[in-house]
C-alpha atoms as one frame of an Amber mdcrd trajectory, in Angstrom:
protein
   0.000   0.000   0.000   1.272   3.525  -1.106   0.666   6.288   1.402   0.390
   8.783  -1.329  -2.824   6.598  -2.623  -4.547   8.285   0.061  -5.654   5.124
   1.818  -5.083   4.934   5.687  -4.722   1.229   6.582  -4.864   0.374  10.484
  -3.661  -2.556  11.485  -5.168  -3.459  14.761  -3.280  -5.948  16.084  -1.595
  -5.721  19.302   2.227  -4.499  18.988   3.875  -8.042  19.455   2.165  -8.992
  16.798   2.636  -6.237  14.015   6.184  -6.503  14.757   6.138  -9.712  13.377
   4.584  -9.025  10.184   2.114  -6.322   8.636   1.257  -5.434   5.478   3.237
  -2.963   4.077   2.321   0.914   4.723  -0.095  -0.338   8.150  -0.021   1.784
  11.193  -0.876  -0.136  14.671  -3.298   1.261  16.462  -3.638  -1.891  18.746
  -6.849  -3.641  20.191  -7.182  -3.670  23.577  -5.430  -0.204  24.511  -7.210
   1.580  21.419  -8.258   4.758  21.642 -10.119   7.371  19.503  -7.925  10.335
  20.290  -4.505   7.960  18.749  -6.949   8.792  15.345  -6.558  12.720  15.515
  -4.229  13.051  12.571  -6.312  11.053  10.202  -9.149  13.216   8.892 -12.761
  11.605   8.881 -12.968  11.335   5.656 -10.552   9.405   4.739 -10.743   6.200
   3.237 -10.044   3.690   5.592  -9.285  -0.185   5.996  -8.992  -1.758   9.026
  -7.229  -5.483   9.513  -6.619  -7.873  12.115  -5.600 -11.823  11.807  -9.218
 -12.674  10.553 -11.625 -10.264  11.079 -13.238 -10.111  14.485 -11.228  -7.474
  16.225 -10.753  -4.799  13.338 -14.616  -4.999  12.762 -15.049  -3.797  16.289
 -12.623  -0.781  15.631 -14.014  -0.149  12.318 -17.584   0.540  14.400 -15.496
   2.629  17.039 -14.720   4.333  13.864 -17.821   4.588  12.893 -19.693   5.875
  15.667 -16.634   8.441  16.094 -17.891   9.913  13.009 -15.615   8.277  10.477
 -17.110   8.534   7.302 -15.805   5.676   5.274 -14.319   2.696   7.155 -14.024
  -1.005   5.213 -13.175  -3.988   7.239 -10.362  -6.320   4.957 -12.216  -9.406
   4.743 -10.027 -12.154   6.347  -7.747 -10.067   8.151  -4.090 -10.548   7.155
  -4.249 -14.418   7.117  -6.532 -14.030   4.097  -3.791 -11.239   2.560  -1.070
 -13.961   3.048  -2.973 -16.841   1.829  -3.444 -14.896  -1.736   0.003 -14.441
  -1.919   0.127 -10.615  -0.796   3.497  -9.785   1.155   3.960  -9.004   4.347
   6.755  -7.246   6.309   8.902  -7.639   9.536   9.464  -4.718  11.882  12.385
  -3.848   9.597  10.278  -3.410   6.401  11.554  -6.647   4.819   9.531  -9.070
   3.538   8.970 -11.934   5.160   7.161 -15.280   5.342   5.979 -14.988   9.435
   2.596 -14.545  10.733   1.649 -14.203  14.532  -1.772 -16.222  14.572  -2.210
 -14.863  18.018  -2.066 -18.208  19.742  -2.083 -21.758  18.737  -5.942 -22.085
  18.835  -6.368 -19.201  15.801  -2.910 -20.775  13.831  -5.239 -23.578  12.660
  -7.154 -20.539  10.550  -3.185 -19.541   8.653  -3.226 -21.374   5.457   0.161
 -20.014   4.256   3.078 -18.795   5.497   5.362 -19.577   9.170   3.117 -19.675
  12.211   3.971 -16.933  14.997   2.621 -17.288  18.397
């Protein structure tokens, strides 16, 4: 993802595991210590797509969103697992590409069709 394209993409995973891998161009705004006033610098209309590992957390930000008058706010269907399983790269902390995934604990690995399971 190019920042210049306009598009703000949110990654919101937790920290330990965006430094693992992300997709390119994300910014982690986190789950469970998420806060509206961390979104000040994005304008509300922006276009915006939140991701987690499948889906279930970033839709609940993406309402946060939402309600906080965010105008246009799309959920990436299948999270990141779905982005790796189509082939999409993913990068390390570093910016390198890489092959990990953190599937946030053994339970949700099951759901990581491709790539090296993280947990």
């Amino acid at each position: 993802m190019k920042e210049d394209s306009g598009l703000v993409l949110l990654d919101t995973r937790e920290i330990n595991e965006y430094k693992v891998s992300h997709i390119e161009g994300a910014r982690c705004i986190g789950y469970n210590d998420f806060s509206i006033e961390s979104m000040e610098d994005i304008p509300t209309d922006s276009e915006i797509v939140v991701y987690c590992s499948l889906g279930v957390r970033s839709e609940q930000i993406g309402e946060k969103l939402k309600e906080a008058g965010y105008k246009n706010v799309k959920n990436l269907y299948g999270g990141i697992f779905e982005w790796k399983y189509h082939g999409q790269m993913v990068v390390d902390k570093k910016g390198n590409p890489t092959d990990k995934v953190h599937t946030y604990d053994e339970e949700w690995s099951k759901w990581l069709l491709k790539g090296k399971k993280v947990y």
